[in-house]
C-alpha positions in Angstrom: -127.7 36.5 -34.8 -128.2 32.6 -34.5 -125.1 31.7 -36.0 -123.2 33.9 -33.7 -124.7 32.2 -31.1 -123.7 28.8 -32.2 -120.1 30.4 -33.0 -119.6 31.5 -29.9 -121.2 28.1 -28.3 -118.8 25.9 -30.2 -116.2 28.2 -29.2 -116.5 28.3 -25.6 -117.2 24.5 -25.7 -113.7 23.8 -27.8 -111.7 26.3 -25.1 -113.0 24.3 -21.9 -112.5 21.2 -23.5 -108.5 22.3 -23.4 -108.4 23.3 -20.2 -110.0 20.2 -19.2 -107.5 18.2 -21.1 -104.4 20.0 -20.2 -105.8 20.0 -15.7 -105.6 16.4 -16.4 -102.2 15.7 -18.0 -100.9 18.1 -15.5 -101.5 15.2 -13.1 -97.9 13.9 -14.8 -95.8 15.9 -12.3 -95.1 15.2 -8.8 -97.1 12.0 -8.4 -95.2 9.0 -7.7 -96.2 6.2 -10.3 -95.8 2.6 -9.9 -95.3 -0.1 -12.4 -98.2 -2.8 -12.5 -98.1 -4.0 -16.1 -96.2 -4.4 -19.2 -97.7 -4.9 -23.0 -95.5 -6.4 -25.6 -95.8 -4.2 -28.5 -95.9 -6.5 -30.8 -98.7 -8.8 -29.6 -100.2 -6.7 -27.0 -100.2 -9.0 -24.6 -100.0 -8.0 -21.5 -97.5 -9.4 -18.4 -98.7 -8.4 -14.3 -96.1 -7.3 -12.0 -94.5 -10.1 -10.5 -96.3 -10.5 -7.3 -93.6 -11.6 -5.3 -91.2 -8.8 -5.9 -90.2 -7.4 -2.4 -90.5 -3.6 -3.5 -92.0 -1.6 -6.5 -90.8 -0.4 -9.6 -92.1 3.5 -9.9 -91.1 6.4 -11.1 -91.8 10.5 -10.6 -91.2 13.3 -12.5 -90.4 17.1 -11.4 -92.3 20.3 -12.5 -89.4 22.3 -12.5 -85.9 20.9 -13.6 -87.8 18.2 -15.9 -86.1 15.2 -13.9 -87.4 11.7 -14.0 -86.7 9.6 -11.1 -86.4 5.8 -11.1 -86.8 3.7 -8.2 -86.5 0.0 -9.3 -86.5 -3.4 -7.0 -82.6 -2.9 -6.2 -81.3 0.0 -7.9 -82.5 3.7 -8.7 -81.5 6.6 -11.4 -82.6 9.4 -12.6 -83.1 11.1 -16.6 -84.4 14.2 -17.8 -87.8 14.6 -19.7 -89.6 16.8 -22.1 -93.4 16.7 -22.8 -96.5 18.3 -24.3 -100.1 18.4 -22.0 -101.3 18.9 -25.7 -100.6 15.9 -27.7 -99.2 14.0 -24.9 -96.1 13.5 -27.0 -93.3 12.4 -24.2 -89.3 11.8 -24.6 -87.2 10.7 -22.0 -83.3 10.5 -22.1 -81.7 7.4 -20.5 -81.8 7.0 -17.3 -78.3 6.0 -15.9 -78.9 3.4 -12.5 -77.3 1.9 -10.3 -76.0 -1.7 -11.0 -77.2 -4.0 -8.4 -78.4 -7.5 -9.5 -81.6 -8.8 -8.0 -84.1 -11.3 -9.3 -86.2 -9.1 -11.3 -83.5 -6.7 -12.3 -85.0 -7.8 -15.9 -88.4 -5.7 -15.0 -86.0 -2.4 -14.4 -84.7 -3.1 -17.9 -87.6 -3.6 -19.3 -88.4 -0.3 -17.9 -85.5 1.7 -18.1 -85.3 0.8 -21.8 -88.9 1.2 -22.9 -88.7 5.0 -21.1 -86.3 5.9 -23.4 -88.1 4.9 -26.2 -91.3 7.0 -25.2 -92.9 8.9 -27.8 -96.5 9.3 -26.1 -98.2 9.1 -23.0 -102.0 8.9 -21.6 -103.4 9.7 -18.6 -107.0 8.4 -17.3 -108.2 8.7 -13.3 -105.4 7.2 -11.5 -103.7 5.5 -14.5 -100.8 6.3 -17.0 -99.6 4.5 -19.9 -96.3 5.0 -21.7 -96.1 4.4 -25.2 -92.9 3.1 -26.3 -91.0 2.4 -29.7 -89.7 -0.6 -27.6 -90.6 -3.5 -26.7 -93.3 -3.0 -24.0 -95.6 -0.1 -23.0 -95.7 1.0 -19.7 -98.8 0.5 -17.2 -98.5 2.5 -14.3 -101.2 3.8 -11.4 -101.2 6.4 -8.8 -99.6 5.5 -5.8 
């Protein structure tokens, strides 16, 4: 009879931790994120936002057609995305913008680019980060 008990212990411990998990990840959808840090992949180290950048880089993804938009500093687009809640695995396709130079078009690149090369993705409180075969992960918050 005791080891039943513990069975069914573990058991119902191991379900809630899911459901905990996958509540959380859900928090992916329909939240606008915005862009505060980039980490080289390589080295790790990690580069702020420029500060005086006169708008935000962020990005938002749909519940129900899979879109991901992009809204940069001077020019926007918008992909499509697949993802798990599970393992947090992520892809993204490319994300076809507009072409409107501004000083820190670079930081759209930089974003656009590692996107694409998203394999995985975290999500903890009000912060996400995208993993990327790249060159830079992708530090985003809440907005």
């Amino acid at each position: 009879m005791k080891k039943i008990a513990i069975f069914s212990f573990i058991l119902i411990s191991v379900c809630f931790g899911c459901k905990k998990a996958a509540v959380n990840n859900a928090d992916l959808l329909k939240v606008k994120w915005v862009l505060s840090d980039i980490q080289d992949t390589k080295t790790n180290a990690i580069t702020k936002y420029p500060n005086d950048a006169f708008s935000k880089i962020s990005i938002e993804f749909t519940d129900s057609l899979n879109y991901i938009f992009f809204d940069g500093i001077c020019n926007g687009g918008i992909g499509t995305y697949s993802y798990s809640s599970i393992t947090g695995a992520i892809k993204i396709s490319s994300i076809p913008t507009t072409e409107i130079y501004c000083k820190y078009a670079g930081w759209e690149e930089y974003t656009t680019q590692n996107l694409t090369n998203a394999f995985n993705y975290r999500i903890n409180g009000n912060n996400l980060v995208i993993y990327s075969n790249g060159s830079y992960n992708l530090y985003f918050t809440q907005n």
